[in-house]
N, C-alpha and C positions, 0 to 999 in steps of 0.2 A: 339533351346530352346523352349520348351513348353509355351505357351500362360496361365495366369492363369488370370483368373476374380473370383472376388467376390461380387453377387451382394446382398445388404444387406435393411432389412426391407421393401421387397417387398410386396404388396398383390397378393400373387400369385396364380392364379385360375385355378384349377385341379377337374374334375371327380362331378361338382356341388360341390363344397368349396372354399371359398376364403380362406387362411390363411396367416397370415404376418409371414413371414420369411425369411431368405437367402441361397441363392446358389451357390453355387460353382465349377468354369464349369473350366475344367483341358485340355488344345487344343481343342478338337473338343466334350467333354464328360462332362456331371453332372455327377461331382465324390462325389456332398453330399447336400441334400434338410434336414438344417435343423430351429430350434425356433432361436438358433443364432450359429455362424460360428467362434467361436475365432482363430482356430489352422489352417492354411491356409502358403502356401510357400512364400519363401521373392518375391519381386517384383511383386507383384499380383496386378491387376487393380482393384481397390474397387470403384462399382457404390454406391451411393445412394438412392436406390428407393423409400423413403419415399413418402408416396401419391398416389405412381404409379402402375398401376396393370402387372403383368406380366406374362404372358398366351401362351399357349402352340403357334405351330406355325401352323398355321390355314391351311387345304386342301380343295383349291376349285376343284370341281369334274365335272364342266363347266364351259371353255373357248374357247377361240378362239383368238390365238395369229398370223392370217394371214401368218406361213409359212411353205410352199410354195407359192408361185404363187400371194398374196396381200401385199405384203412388202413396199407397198407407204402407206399402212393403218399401219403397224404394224410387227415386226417378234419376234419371238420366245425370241433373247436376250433383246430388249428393253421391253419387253410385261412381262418379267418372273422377269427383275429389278424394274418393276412397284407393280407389286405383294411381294418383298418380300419388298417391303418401305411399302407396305400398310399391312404387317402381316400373310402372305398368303406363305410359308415356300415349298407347293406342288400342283402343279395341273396336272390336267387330262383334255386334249385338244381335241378339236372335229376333225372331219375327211372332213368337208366341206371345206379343200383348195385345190388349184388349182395349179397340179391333184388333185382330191378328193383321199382320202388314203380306195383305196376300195381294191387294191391288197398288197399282203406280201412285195412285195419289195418295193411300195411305203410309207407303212405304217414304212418299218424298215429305207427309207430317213427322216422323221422326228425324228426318234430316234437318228440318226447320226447327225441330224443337233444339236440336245437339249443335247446330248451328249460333242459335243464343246462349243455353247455359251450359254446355260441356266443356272439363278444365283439360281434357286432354283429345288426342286428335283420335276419329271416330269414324267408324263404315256402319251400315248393317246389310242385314243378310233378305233376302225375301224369301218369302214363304209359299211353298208350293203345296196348293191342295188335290183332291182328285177330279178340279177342274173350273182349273184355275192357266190352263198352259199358254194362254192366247196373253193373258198378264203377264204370266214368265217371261216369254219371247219380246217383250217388249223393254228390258232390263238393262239398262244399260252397266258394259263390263268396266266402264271406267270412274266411275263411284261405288256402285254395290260390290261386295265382295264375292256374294255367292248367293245361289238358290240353297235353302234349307229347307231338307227334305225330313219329315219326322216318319220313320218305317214300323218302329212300334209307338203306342199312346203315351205322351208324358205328360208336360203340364199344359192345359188347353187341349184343343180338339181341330191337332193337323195333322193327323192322322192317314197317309199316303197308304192306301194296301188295294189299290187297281192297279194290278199287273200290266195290265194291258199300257194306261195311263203312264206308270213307270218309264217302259221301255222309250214311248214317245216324249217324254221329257229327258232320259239320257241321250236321246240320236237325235233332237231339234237341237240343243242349247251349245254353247263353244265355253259358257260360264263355268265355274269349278261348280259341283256339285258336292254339297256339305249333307250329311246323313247320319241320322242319330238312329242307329241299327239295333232293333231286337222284333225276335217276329211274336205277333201281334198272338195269332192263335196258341202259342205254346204259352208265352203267360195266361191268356185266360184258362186254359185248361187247368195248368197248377193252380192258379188264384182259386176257382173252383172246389180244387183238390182240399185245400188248405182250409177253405170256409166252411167245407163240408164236416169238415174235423173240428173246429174250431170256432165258426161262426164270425162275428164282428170282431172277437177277440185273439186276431192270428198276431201271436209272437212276430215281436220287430226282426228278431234272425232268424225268418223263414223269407224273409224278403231277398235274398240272393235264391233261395228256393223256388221263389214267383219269377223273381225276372231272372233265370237262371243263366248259366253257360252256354246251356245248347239253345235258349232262344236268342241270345248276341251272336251266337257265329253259325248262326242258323240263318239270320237278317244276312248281316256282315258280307258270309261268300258268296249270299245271292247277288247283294249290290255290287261286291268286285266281279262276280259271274258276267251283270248286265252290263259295265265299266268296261269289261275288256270287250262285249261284245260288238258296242255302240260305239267304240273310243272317247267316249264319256274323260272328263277330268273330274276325279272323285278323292274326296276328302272322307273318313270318313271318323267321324268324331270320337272321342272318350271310351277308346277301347277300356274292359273291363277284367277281361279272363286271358290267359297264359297262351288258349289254342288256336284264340284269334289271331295273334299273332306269327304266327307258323302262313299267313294269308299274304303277307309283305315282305319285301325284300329290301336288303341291302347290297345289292347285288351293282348295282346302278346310282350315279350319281343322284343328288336331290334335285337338281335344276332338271333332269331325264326324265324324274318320275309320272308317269301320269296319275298314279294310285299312291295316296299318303295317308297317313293313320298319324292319329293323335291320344295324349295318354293324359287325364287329368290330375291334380294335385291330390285327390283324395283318393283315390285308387292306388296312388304311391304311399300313402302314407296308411291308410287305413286298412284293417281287413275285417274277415267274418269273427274275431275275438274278440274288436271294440264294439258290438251292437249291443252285451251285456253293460257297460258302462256307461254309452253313449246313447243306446236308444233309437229316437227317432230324427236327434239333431244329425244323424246321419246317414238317413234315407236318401237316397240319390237314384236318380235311372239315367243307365244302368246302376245295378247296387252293386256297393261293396264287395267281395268277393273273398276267395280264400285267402291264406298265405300264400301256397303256392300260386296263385294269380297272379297276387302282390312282385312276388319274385321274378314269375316270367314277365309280368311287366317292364321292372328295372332293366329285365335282360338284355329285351327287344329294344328298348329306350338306348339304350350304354352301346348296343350294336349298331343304331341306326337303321333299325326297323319300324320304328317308332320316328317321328320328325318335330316333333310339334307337344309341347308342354304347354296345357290351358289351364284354365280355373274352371271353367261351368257356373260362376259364381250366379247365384239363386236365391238372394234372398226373401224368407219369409219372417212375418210374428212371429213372438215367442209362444203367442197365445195358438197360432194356426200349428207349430212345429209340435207341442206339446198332447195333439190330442191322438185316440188310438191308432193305428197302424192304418188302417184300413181309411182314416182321415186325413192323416196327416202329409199333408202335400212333401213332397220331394225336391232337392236340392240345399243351397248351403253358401252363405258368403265366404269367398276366401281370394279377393280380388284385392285386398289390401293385404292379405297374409302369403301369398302364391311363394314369393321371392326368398323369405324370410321360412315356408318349410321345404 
């Protein structure tokens, strides 16, 4: 027997409009969006939605759900049950588990695994290393979502910094090209800088000082640099600082753009005055940044500079998150929270 709901005086928000009305979803299908619903089959589930908004089912388009290979942090089915409680309907998963999903056949065991136990619908991304391209090109554009390119070091070791390597994977591929931008040489030199002073024991708000401004849009205008050169489709993940964005335009429709940028949930919410409270549960790369970051982010976001609202969501232990700065791995669950801050 078919399932039949009817959910009735919703504010239901579609395409920039709210409108109050009802819907009526026949097993698995909306068989009618309308002002109101009287003619509907017997035994039909009638929600109430008065008050309540009811909105499409959200795609985040970076995670990290640890499987393979981190499955004491996290796997695919409990990571993909967290997302659809929190409104989150589809995601697109990174390539930094362990294996890293840098070859075909590793990349198609996470499809097999997300295939049996994931509660919501699922891509991921492959993972390009400094030679690995002959894998890439072999990618198919109509399940994978994209090549993820990592430009500076974060969690794992894919680590892209051959220019040369670079340029030949922007001008083979017709795939979007997704890049997690900070360049590589200005963190270490701060990191350096900082241990030099400090040793093991560098303060958790020096960490926007390590992976700073100028080495995010130091990455950043290289990769739109290469993007416009190649005509590359480049995405380019989890802006962090205000001057990045002065790099994008809204100048142009979204369906036009070749070059899109994305803003995460904690970068909106946080800045460099919660790391005295918060610590290391909120180390992230890129990190945190200032207020004024914070602000020029909203900005670019609300102007359409910005396209793309994610999570990064990154879960680790309490016991891995809690140890000194210099230990303590980067990132942060917020794949059941995204909607709600």
């Amino acid at each position: 027997m078919i399932m039949n709901t009817l959910i009735k005086n919703a504010s239901l928000v579609n395409e920039g409009r709210v409108l109050v009305c009802d819907v009526l979803i026949q097993g698995e299908i909306i068989k009618e969006i309308s002002k109101q619903i009287e003619d509907f089959p017997p035994n039909t589930n009638i929600i109430d939605a008065s008050g309540k908004f009811l909105i499409p089912g959200i795609i985040d388009d970076q995670v990290h759900f640890r499987e393979p290979g981190l499955t004491h942090k996290a796997n695919i089915a409990s990571e993909s049950r967290a997302a659809v409680a929190g409104g989150i309907t589809s995601f697109i998963e990174m390539p930094n588990t362990v294996p890293q999903a840098t070859t075909q056949e590793l990349l198609e065991d996470k499809f097999q695994i997300a295939a049996k136990d994931s509660y919501a619908n699922y891509s991921f991304m492959m993972g390009g290393t400094n030679d690995n391209l002959e894998e890439l090109l072999k990618t198919n554009p109509k399940n994978v979502a994209a090549i993820k390119l990592f430009l500076g070091s974060s969690t794992g070791n894919m680590l892209v910094d051959d220019e040369e390597v670079l340029e030949k994977i922007f001008s083979s591929t017709k795939l979007l090209i997704a890049v997690h931008c900070e360049d590589e040489t200005t963190i270490k030199n701060n990191l350096d800088k900082q241990k030099s002073i400090y040793g093991e024991n560098i303060p958790i708000e020096k960490h926007p000082v390590i992976r700073s401004a100028e080495a995010c849009y130091k990455s950043s205008s290289k990769a739109i640099e290469l993007a416009k050169k190649t005509g590359a489709r480049l995405h380019v993940f989890h802006l962090s600082t205000a001057i990045e964005t002065d790099l994008f335009t809204n100048k142009i429709p979204l369906a036009e753009k070749q070059i899109t940028a994305e803003v995460c949930i904690h970068h909106l919410w946080f800045d460099d005055r919660d790391y005295k409270e918060k610590g290391t549960f909120i180390k992230w790369n890129p990190a945190v940044k200032s207020e004024k970051d914070k602000a020029g982010l909203w900005k670019a976001l609300l102007d359409d500079r910005i396209d793309v609202i994610a999570t990064d969501h990154a879960p680790h232990t309490l016991e891995e998150k809690n140890q000194v700065y210099t230990k303590a791995p980067s990132g942060g669950p917020l794949v059941q929270h995204g909607i709600l801050l």
